[in-house]
N, C-alpha and C positions, 0 to 999 in steps of 0.2 A: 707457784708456777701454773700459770693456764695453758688448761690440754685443749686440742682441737684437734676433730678428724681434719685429716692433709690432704687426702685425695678422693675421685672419685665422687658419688653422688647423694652424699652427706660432707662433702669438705666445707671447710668454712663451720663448722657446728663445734659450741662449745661445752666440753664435758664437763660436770658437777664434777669437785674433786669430793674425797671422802675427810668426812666431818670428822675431828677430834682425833685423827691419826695420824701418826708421820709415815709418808708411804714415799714409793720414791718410781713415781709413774715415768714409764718409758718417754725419752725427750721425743720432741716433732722431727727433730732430725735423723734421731736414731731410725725413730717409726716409718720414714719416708725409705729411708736406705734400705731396712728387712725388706720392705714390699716390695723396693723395685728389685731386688734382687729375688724374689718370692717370682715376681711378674703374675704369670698364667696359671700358677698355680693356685691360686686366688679364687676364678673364674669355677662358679657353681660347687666351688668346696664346701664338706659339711666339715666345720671347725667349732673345734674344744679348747675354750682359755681358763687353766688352771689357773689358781691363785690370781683370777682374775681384777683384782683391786678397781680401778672405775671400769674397766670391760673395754678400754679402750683401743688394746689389739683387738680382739674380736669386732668391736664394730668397725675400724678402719676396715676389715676383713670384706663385712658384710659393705659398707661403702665400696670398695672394688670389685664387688661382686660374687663374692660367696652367698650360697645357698642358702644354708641355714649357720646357727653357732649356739651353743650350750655354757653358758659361762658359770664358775664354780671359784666359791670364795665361802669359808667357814666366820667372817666379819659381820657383824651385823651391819655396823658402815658402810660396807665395801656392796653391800646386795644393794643397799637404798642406794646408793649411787648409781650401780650399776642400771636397777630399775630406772631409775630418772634420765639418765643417759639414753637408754633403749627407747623411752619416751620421747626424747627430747629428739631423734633419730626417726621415729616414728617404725619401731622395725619390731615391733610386739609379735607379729607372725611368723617373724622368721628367727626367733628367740626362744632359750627356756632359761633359767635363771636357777642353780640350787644352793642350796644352805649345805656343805658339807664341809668336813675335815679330812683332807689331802692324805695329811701326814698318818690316818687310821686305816683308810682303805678308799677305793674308789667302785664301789659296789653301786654306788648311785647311777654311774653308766655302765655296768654289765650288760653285755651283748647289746649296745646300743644301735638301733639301725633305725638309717641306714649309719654304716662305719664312717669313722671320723677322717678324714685326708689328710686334716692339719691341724696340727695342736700349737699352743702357743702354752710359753712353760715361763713364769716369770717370778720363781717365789722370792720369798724377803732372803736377801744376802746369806752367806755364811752363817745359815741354820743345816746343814747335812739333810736337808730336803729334795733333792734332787736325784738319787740314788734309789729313794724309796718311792717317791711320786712314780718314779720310771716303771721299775718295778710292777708296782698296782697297778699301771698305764697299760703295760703289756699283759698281764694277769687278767684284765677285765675283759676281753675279749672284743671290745669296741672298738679296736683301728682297722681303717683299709693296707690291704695285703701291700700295699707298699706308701702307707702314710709318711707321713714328713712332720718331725718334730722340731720347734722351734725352742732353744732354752737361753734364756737369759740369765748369766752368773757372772761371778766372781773365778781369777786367774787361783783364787784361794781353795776354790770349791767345784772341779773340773768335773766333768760330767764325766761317770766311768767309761774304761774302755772297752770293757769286756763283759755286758751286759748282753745275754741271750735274748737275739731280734734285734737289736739295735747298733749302728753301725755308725759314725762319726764320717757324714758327708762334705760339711767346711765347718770351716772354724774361723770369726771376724774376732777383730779387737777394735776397740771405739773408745779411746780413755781408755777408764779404769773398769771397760763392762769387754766382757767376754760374749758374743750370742754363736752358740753350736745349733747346726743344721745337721740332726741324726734321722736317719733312713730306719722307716722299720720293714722286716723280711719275717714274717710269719714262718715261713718254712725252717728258718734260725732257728726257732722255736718249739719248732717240731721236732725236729733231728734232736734239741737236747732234752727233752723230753722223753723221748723214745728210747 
């Protein structure tokens, strides 16, 4: 399947898919609907794409206008693609690119600033990855006081609902994909803390 940024000013650009793995990259259609339902929120956003596979939300991201984005993928595959993409975009400056594993911790952005506004969350199906990524997400200290997390699952593997900070803003269906729009409230987090 050939990926292409959809909109904005890298649209028309075609992404390197990742060599030698079966991945199951966000369709153009899907990718087109999150952002216009995203809209403004886009505009100057500093965005984090976990389990970033070719990095191809986060540069739609950066094509409509977001600021910067940090893309993270533990793949060997999945960095070189990403890297070549970025290239292929010409968006080196408004990129950092890390080698990590999600599912151990996310120390790699501890207190990252400036804080993140938008995440995009799209790990491999029905692996119980979604509970824990969150988790470290909120732990690491790197969101804005009231980011917006985007998660792409399975009706198999819902995203919790009673995760401190995190609060279940909509919920789409597309086929057989689920994407929840979760709100995070630092203050949440405070109070159960405390």
């Amino acid at each position: 399947m050939t990926v292409r940024i959809i909109g904005g000013k890298f649209r028309g650009r075609k992404l390197h898919p990742i060599r030698g793995m079966t991945i199951r990259p966000t369709s153009d259609r899907l990718r087109e609907t999150l952002f216009n339902i995203l809209s403004d929120r886009v505009r100057d956003a500093v965005v984090l794409d976990i389990f970033a596979g070719t990095g191809a939300l986060g540069l739609e991201a950066l094509s409509r206008g977001a600021g910067s984005a940090v893309f993270i993928d533990k793949y060997g595959g999945a960095l070189t693609a990403i890297a070549r993409n970025i290239g292929a975009c010409s968006a080196e400056a408004q990129t950092r690119v890390i080698r990590w594993d999600v599912s151990k911790n996310l120390g790699c952005i501890r207190s990252h600033q400036p804080p993140f506004d938008l995440v995009f969350m799209d790990p491999p199906y029905d692996r119980n990855l979604i509970m824990p990524a969150l988790t470290r997400l909120g732990g690491a200290g790197a969101l804005a006081p009231a980011a917006l997390i985007v998660v792409e699952h399975t009706p198999a593997e819902p995203v919790p609902e009673d995760l401190p900070g995190f609060s279940l803003a909509d919920q789409r269906k597309y086929g057989k994909t689920l994407v929840s729009f979760l709100k995070y409230d630092m203050n949440a987090v405070s109070k159960t803390e405390g």
